[in-house]
Structures are given as C-alpha cells and as structure tokens.
C-alpha positions in Angstrom: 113.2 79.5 130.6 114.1 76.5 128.8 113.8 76.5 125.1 110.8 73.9 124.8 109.2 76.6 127.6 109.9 79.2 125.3 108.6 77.3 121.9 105.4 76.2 124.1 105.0 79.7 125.5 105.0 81.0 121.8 102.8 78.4 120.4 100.4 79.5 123.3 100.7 82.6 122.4 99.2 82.0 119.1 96.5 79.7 120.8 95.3 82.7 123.3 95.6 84.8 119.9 92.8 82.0 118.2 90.7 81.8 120.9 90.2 85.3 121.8 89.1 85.5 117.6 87.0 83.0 118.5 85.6 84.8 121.6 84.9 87.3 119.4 83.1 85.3 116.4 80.7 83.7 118.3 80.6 85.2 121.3 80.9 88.7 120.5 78.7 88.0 117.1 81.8 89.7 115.2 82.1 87.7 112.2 85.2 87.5 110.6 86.5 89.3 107.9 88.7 87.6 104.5 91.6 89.4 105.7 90.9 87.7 109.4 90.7 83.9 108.6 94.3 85.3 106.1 95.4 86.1 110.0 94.7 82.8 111.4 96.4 80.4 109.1 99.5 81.5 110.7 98.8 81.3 113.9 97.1 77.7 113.4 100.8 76.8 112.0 102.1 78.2 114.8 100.5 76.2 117.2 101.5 72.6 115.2 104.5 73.9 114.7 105.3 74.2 118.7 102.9 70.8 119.6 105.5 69.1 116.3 108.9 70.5 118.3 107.1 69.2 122.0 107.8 65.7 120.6 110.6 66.4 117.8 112.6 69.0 119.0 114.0 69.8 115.7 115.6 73.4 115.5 114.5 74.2 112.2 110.8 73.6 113.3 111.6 77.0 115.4 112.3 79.1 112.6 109.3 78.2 111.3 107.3 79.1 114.3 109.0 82.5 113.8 107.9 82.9 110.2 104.1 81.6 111.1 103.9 84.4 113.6 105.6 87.2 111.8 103.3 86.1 108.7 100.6 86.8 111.0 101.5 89.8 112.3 102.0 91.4 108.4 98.2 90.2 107.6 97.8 92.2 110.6 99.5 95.2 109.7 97.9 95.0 105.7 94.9 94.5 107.6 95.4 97.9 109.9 96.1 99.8 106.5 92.7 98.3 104.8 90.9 99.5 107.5 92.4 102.9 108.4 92.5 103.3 104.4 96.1 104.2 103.7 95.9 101.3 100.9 93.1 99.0 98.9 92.1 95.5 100.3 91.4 92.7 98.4 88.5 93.5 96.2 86.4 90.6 97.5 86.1 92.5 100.7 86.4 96.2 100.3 84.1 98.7 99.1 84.6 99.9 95.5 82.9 102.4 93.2 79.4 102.3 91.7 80.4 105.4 88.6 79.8 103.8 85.4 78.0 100.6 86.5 74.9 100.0 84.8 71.4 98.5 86.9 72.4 94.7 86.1 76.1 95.3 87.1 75.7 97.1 90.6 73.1 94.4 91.1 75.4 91.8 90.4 77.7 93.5 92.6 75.8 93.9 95.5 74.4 90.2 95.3 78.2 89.2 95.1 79.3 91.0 97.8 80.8 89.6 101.1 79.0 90.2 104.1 82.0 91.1 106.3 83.8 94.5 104.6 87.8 94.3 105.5 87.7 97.9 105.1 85.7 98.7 108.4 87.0 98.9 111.9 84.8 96.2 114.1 86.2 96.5 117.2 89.0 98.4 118.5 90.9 99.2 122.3 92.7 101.9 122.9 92.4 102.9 119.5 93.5 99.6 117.7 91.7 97.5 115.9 91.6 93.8 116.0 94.1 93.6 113.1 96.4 96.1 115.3 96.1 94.1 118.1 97.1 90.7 116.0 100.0 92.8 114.6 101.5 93.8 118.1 101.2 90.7 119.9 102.0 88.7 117.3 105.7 90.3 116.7 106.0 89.9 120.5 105.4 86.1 119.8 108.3 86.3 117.0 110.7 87.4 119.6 110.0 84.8 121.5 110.3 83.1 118.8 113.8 84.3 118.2 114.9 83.9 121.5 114.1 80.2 122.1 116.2 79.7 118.6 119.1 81.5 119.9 119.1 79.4 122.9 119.5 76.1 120.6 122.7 78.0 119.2 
C-alpha cells in the first residue's frame, strides 16, 4: 500500500471507530459516557488529520495522526480501569460515597449527578467493554499509523 492508502486507511479507521459509537448512541440507546466523548476527540482529529494529508501531504501531519489515535486508545485503556475498578474516574462520572453527607448534601449530589456513570460496563463482546474495544483497535490504527510514516522515510 501506498502511504496516502495507509494514512486514508487509518483515518478510516477512526471513522468506522465514530460511527459504530454512534451506532450505539442512538441506535443502540447507549448514551455516552464523559470518559466516551474524552475517546472521541481523538479520533475526530484523526480523521482531519488524514482528510488535511489527502490534499497536503505533509509528513508531520502523520505523526500526528499517530498521537490522535494512541490518545484514544489511553482514554480507552483509563476508561477499561474505571470500569473494571482497578482506579477512580473522574468524579463527575463515578460513583462516590454517601458517609458523612448530610440530607441537603446527598441531595445536592444526586440532583448533580450525571446520568451516564463511567464506572459501569454498558456493553461488552467477548468480555471487553466498549472502552476495551476502542483501546485495541485503536493501537492497531497507531501502527498503521507508524507504518505509513516509515514509508515517507
């Protein structure tokens, strides 16, 4: 493959990636989470960043491809560890405790709190979640990536 083919094929990559959150959102009726829409920034750079190098062809625009998708891919990761709770989320989606709250203060709480938890496993195949899933294509999209910078060496 060519390395525009490669750059395009990546960019699509993250477009699939979008549109199967998408699929999900209003399809599926699976909102998204904080720590979701943190997971699609990238990949919406991602796909500029390969329509920008269609008509530009700088090399530098691929190394930033790279870094949009392996920034997605970590959200993903942070995002698996939230859910399976080997860590804390942000604390405008997760879950925290009630001890010590007064009336007024767990009120305000629950009335303040997002609707979509980061903390809770929506979907999952094969055992991994939609973060997971993110995560593992998304460093395959690095590679490629990688590969279509090495072929402008």
């Amino acid at each position: 493959m060519t390395q525009k083919q490669l750059v395009l094929l990546a960019a699509a990559g993250s477009a699939a990636l979008m549109m199967g959150a998408l699929g999900f959102q209003y399809i599926g009726e699976l909102p998204p989470c904080k720590l979701c829409y943190w997971q699609r920034y990238p990949h919406i750079a991602a796909i500029a960043i390969g329509a920008l190098f269609a008509f530009i062809g700088a090399r530098i625009l691929i190394a930033l491809g790279a870094i949009a998708a392996f920034a997605t891919g970590a959200v993903g990761i942070y995002h698996t560890g939230v859910e399976k709770g080997w860590w804390e989320g942000p604390t405008t989606c997760t879950s925290g405790s009630i001890e010590g709250l007064s009336t007024d203060d767990l009120l305000n709480q629950i009335m303040g709190a997002p609707l979509i938890r980061c903390d809770e496993i929506a979907w999952q195949f094969m055992g991994l979640s939609m973060a997971s899933w993110n995560a593992v294509i998304s460093f395959g999209l690095v590679a490629i990536w990688i590969v279509a910078y090495r072929k402008s060496a």
